[in-house]
C-alpha positions, 0 to 999 in steps of 0.5 A: 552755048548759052541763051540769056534767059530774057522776058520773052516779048517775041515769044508774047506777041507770036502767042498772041496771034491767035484773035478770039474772034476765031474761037467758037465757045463751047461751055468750059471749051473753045474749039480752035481752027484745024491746021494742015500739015505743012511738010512731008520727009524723010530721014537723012541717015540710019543704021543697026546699031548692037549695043552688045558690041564693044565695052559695055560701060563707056570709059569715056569721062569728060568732068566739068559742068557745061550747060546746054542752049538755055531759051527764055522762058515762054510765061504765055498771057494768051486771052480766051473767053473762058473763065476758069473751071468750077473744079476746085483742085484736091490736095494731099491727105495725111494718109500714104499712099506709096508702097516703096518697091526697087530704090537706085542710083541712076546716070550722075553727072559728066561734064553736062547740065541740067540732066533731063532724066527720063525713063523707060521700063520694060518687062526686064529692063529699064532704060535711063536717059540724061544729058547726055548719056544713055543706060540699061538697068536690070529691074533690080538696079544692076547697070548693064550698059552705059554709053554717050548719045554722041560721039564722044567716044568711038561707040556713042549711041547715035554715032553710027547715024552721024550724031555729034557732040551735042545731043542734047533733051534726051527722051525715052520711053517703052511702047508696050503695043510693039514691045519696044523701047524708043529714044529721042535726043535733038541737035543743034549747030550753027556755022551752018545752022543745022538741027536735028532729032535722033530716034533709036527703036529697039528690035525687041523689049529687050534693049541690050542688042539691035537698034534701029537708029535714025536721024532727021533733019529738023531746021524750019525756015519761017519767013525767011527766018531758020530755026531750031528745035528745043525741049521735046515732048515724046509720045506713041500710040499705035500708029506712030511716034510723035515728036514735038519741040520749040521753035528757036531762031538761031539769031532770035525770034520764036516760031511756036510749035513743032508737030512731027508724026513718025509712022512707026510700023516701018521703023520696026524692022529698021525700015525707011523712015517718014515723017510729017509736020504741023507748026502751031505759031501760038503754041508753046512746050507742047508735050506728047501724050504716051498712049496706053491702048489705041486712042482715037488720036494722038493727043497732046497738051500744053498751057495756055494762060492762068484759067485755061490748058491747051489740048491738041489732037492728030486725027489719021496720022497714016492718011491725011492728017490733020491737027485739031486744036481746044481750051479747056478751063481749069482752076485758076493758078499763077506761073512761077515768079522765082526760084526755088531756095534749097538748103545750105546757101542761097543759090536756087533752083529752077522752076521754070515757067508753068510748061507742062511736063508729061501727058499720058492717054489711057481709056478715054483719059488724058493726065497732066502736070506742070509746076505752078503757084496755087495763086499770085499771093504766094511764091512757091509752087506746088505741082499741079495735075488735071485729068481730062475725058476726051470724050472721042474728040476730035472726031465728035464731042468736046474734051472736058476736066474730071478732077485736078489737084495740087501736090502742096506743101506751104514751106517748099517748092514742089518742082518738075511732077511727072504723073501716070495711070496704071492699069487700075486708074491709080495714079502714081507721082514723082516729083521734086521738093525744096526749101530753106531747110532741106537739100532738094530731093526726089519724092512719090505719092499717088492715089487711089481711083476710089479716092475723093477727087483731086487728092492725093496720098502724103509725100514719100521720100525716095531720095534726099540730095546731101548737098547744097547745088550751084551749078544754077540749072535743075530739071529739066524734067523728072519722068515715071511709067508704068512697069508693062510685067504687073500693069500697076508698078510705078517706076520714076526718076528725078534729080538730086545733088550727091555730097559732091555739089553734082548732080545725080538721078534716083530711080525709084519704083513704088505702088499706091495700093495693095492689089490682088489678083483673083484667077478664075478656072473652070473644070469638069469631072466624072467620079472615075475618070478625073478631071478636066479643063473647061474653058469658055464658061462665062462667070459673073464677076464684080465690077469694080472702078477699074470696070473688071467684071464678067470673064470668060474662062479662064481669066483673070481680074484685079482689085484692091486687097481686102475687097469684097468680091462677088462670083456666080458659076451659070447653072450648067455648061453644056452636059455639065452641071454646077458642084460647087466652087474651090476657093485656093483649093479649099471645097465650098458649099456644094450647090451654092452658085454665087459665092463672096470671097474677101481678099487678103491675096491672090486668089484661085477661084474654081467653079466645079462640073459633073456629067449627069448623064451620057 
């Protein structure tokens, strides 16, 4: 079924709600009210679902192109007393900063559009998710499985849970806290109206065997009204899985936002599931905060108007919790005003309405992208990133901007960015480009931590689209994670048209740095009786931007390749005293404690001990 994309004046007056009379200002903050959750539940169905059983790749093939629900587009003009952020956003330097690893095709179109590409990468295996397809990979681009979401065939992913035809907005992602792979896709129906989300678990980080699958009813009656769940936001942390979506009536009106929180310490051995609720009526395309490490809560983010960005906040998601919500200001920018023009012919791509794209959380930050006009004097849009502290909010303090910048090139339109830190505070991108004079394709850049503010290195071309594409939808989104084998890989997935006109899905990985590792060991020895490990020697170590420092053996720390390191071995350890350092086996100056090492690669890094005595 298809939604006429329309101005959406209820959406308007449901966003404008909120008086600002409310709001408490804090700065370049405004500290919204707290809300209570509104409903508790359970799931309606579940079921273990081994994926080793029956035909691998489906052979199921429906052709055509059909479109999910389309919604109108939610272009808030919310009011706020906040005037937009002294930050001035960075741009693109001339320099690369992507070194491009695995290159692949992804899932290609079958019968449903647009294809809302997500991914998730394990330590071997990476996981795709389209309208309205799942798939294995190895990391070497070799497809292991591919199956429907739904039942249109007898072995569909979420069938054993009573899933139907239409699973639509697919997500997924890999929690690297349990070692598993989580997948989410909505439905929707009417006669009667009904809405639901599917959540698969893997039993282990390997995708390819049991699944613990459920599905939830998710229909909300507000004022008398039903409505439904569109476009999701996928996010976990330690606690739970978090789900957000749109609220649609199934006649018309708009309900703002649902918050679900999913305890997920029972779902990973496939028991019970539980869930609880929160509606935000002046929120909009809320997306959830993949969390790397154990925030203090769950954070989520959205846009609120030209100058300002909505951070969200779940506090003791296991107790009671609660949903705080803050504006911050960011440099001023304009929602998207048209399409974008492509190569070959003069239909044009989505760009949608300024919605946010993902948000990921990693010590004490939070990072986020949304497709926008730099200003209202031009019409094309660049992709827009901010990186905000949160500076322990809610429980004290207030959420702030560190840096932001626009991924812009004046002669395209910058669609659908997708932005993550890795283990070093890099930031990895993937985004889409457009033009007059080029097919749409899937491009990479990034930065590098000790980078100037807000910059961010040249485009890299991951795949270019060899076609012109009418089928009038693109996106609806692009994802990228962090590969959990090395911490500091990005691995990403976009949208192109292949010769045929259809669409497709890359799948790319890449680094924005060159990195080493320095591996640091201690040992002991007499002259006749050889050589021993000792572990639990402290060693002082540089500190870089990452924060890498002193170590206690044996230990490891990362730093960019051609650093300039610093290493001190204590004086003695128990009975033992200093010899000298082996640096990749090679003997250094004996007696000499602190050592410089430059590094051009990984490095063994050996402090030596004698007995003097006993």
């Amino acid at each position: 079924m298809f939604y006429k994309r329309l101005a959406s004046s209820f959406a308007l007056a449901a966003l404008s709600a909120i008086a600002v009379a409310q709001v408490r200002s804090q700065g370049l903050v405004q500290h919204l009210p707290v809300k209570q959750v509104s409903a508790r539940g359970t799931a309606d169905q579940q079921a273990v679902f081994d994926t080793r059983i029956g035909e691998q790749i489906t052979s199921t093939i429906l052709g055509g192109s059909l479109g999910r629900p389309e919604n109108p587009l939610i272009r808030a003009r919310r009011v706020s007393n906040l005037l937009p952020s002294p930050i001035s956003p960075g741009g693109l330097m001339s320099e690369s900063r992507t070194s491009t690893g695995v290159l692949f095709p992804g899932i290609v179109q079958d019968q449903w559009s647009p294809p809302d590409c997500t991914i998730a990468v394990g330590p071997n295996y990476v996981v795709q998710t389209t309208n309205m397809k799942i798939a294995f990979f190895t990391k070497s681009g070799t497809k292991v499985f591919e199956r429907w979401l739904g039942n249109q065939d007898a072995l569909g992913f979420f069938r054993p849970v009573g899933a139907l035809g239409f699973t639509f907005d697919p997500k997924c992602l890999y929690d690297r806290t349990t070692g598993r792979f989580i997948v989410l896709a909505l439905e929707q129906y009417s006669g009667p109206n009904r809405s639901f989300m599917c959540i698969g678990v893997s039993d282990d980080s390997d995708p390819n065997g049991n699944w613990y699958l459920y599905r939830v009813d998710c229909k909300k009656v507000i004022g008398g009204s039903e409505y439904w769940v569109d476009y999701p936001g996928l996010g976990v942390d330690q606690s739970a899985i978090y789900v957000t979506g749109n609220l649609f009536g199934f006649s018309s009106g708009f309900g703002g936002v649902l918050f679900r929180g999913i305890p997920i310490a029972s779902l990973l051995s496939g028991g019970a599931l539980s869930y609880f609720d929160f509606i935000d009526s002046s929120a909009a395309s809320v997306q959830a905060a993949h969390a790397y490490g154990t925030p203090g809560a769950a954070y989520f983010v959205s846009d609120w108007n030209t100058t300002s960005m909505e951070l969200h906040a779940i506090r003791n998601p296991l107790g009671t919790p609660t949903l705080h919500s803050a504006l911050v200001s960011v440099p001023s920018y304009a929602y998207p005003n048209s399409d974008a023009p492509q190569q070959g012919g003069s239909s044009r791509l989505d760009t949608l309405d300024g919605r946010v794209m993902n948000v990921q959380w990693r010590n004490g930050r939070l990072i986020a992208s949304h497709a926008v006009r730099p200003s209202g004097a031009v019409s094309y849009t660049v992709g827009r990133w901010y990186e905000f502290a949160t500076n322990s909010w809610p429980a004290s303090g207030s959420p702030s901007l560190i840096q932001s910048g626009n991924i812009e090139t004046v002669s395209a339109y910058m669609l659908f960015p997708v932005v993550a830190f890795n283990g070093f505070n890099d930031i990895g991108v993937c985004i889409g480009r457009s033009s007059t004079s080029q097919f749409a394709g899937v491009y990479t850049t990034g930065r590098k931590v000790t980078d100037p503010a807000g910059a961010m290195g040249a485009l890299t071309l991951a795949r270019l689209g060899t076609a012109h594409y009418t089928g009038g939808r693109w996106g609806d989104y692009f994802a990228v994670e962090v590969d959990p084998a090395d911490d500091l890989t990005f691995w990403g997935v976009g949208e192109y048209a292949d010769a045929s006109g259809s669409w497709s899905t890359w799948i790319t990985s890449w680094q924005v740095a060159s990195y080493s590792r320095v591996n640091v060991r201690a040992r002991y020895g007499f002259i006749s009786t050889g050589i021993q490990w000792i572990d639990g020697m402290t060693v002082n170590a540089t500190t870089d931007g990452f924060g890498n420092g002193d170590g206690v053996t044996p230990f490891s720390r990362t730093y960019y390749t051609g650093a300039n390191i610093s290493l001190t071995a204590p004086q003695a350890f128990g009975p033992y005293r200093f010899l000298r350092w082996m640096i990749n086996g090679v003997p250094q100056a004996a007696g000499v404690r602190t050592i410089n090492v430059t590094l051009s690669g990984d490095t063994s890094a050996m402090p030596e001990y004698i007995r003097v005595s006993g």
